[in-house]
N, C-alpha and C positions, 0 to 999 in steps of 0.2 A: 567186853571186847568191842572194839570198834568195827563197824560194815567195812567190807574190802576197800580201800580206799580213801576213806573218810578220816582224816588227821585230827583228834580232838587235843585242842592245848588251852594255856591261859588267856586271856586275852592282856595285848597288850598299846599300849598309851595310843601308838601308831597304826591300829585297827579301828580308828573311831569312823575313821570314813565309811568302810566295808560294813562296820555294826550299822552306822546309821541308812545307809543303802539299802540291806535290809529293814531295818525298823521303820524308814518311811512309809514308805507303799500299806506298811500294815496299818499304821497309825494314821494314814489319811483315809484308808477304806471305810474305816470303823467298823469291819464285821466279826472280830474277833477279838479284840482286846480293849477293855475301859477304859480307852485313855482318852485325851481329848484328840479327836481330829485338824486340829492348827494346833499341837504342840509344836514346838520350836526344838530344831536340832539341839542345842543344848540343852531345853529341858527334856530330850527325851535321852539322851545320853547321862544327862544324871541320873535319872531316873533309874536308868538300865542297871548304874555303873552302883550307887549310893548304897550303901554297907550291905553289898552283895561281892563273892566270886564268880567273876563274869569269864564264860570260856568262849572260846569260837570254833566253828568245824571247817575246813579245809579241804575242800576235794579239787585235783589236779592244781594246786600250790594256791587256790582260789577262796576265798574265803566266803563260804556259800548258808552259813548259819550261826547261831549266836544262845546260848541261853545265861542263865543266872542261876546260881545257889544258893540259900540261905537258911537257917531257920524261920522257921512260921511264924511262928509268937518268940517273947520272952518269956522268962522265970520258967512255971512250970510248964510251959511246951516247947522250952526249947530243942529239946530231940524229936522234932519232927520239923525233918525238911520241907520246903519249900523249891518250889524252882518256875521259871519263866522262859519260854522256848520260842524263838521264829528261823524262820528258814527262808532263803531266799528264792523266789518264786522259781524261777528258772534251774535250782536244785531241786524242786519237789518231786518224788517220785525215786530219787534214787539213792534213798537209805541213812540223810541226811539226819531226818529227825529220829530214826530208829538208833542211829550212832549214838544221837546228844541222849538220847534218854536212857540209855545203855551203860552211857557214861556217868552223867548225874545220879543214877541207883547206884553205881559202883563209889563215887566219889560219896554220898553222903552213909554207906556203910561205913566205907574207910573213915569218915568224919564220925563217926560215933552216933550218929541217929539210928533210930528206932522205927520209922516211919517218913512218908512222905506224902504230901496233902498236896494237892490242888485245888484253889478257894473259888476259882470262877472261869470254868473252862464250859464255854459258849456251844450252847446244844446244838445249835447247824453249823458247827465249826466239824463237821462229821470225820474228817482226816484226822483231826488231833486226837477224837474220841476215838476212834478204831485205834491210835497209833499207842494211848497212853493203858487201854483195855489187852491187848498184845502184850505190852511190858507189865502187864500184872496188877494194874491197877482196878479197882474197882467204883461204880459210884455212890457217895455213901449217901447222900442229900442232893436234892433236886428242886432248885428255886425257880417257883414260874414266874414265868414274864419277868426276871431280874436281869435282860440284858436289853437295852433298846438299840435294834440292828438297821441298817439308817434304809434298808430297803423290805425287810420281812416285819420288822416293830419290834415288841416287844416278845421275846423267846425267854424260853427256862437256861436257865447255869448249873451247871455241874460243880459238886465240889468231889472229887475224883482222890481216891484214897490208897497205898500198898504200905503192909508191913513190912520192916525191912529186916 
C-alpha cells in the first residue's frame, strides 16, 4: 500500500524529463550508483528505461521518484527480482522511497517472483540501507572496497536480499 499521498503508477513516454531531473544530480554525484558520472541524458534514460518496468511516484501531482523492475538473471533465476530506486532529493524524507519499495515487493509477488536481490547497494549510501532493512530485506554478501566513492574512495556494496 502506498504512504499517504504518494501516487505510484507506470511510467510514461512524457515523464522522461521528471525521470531524468531526478537521475541527474544522482548520476553526477557518483556516491551511490555505478554509473558513469558524464553519462548523457539519453544514455541514462535508456539505461533506466531498457527491458525494465520503469514506474514513477507522485506526490502533490509532482513527480518526486522513479524506480525499475525486472528480473535479476535469465533462465534459472529468473524469479528473483531485481529493482533500481532514486528519489528526488527535495522528496527525501517524506515516504517517497518507503512507497516505491512497498510498491515494487507488491508488484513483483503479483509478477510471480520468489525473491528480490539487490546486486550493489553502496555501504555509506546509509538511507537506502536502513530504508530496504525496514522492508524486510537482508544483507546476504558484503564486497569490500567494490564501490569507488569520488570523495570517501573505495567503500564495501551490499548485495541486500528478501524472500518473497
Amino acid at each position: 500500500m502506498p504512504e499517504c499521498g504518494v501516487l505510484i503508477r507506470p511510467a510514461r513516454p512524457d515523464d522522461d524529463d521528471a525521470i531524468w531531473s531526478i537521475l541527474e544530480p544522482v548520476i553526477r554525484a557518483g556516491e551511490t550508483w555505478a554509473l558513469p558520472r558524464d553519462m548523457s541524458r539519453e544514455q541514462a534514460l535508456a539505461f533506466w528505461h531498457d527491458g525494465k518496468d520503469v514506474l514513477v511516484a507522485e506526490l502533490d501531482d509532482c513527480v518526486v521518484g522513479t524506480y525499475f523492475i525486472r528480473a535479476n538473471q535469465m533462465g534459472g533465476g529468473r524469479h528473483v527480482a531485481n529493482g533500481g530506486y532514486m528519489t528526488a532529493s527535495q522528496a527525501q524524507g517524506r515516504g517517497v522511497a518507503r512507497a516505491m519499495a512497498a510498491d515494487s515487493l507488491a508488484r513483483a509477488r503479483a509478477g510471480g517472483f520468489r525473491a528480490m536481490q539487490f546486486n550493489f547497494v553502496v555501504s555509506t549510501n546509509t538511507r537506502a540501507v536502513r530504508t530496504w532493512q525496514a522492508a524486510g530485506f537482508d544483507v546476504a554478501a558484503q564486497l569490500p572496497g567494490a564501490f569507488e566513492h569520488p570523495t570517501l574512495g573505495f567503500v564495501d556494496v551490499y548485495v541486500m536480499y528478501q524472500t518473497l
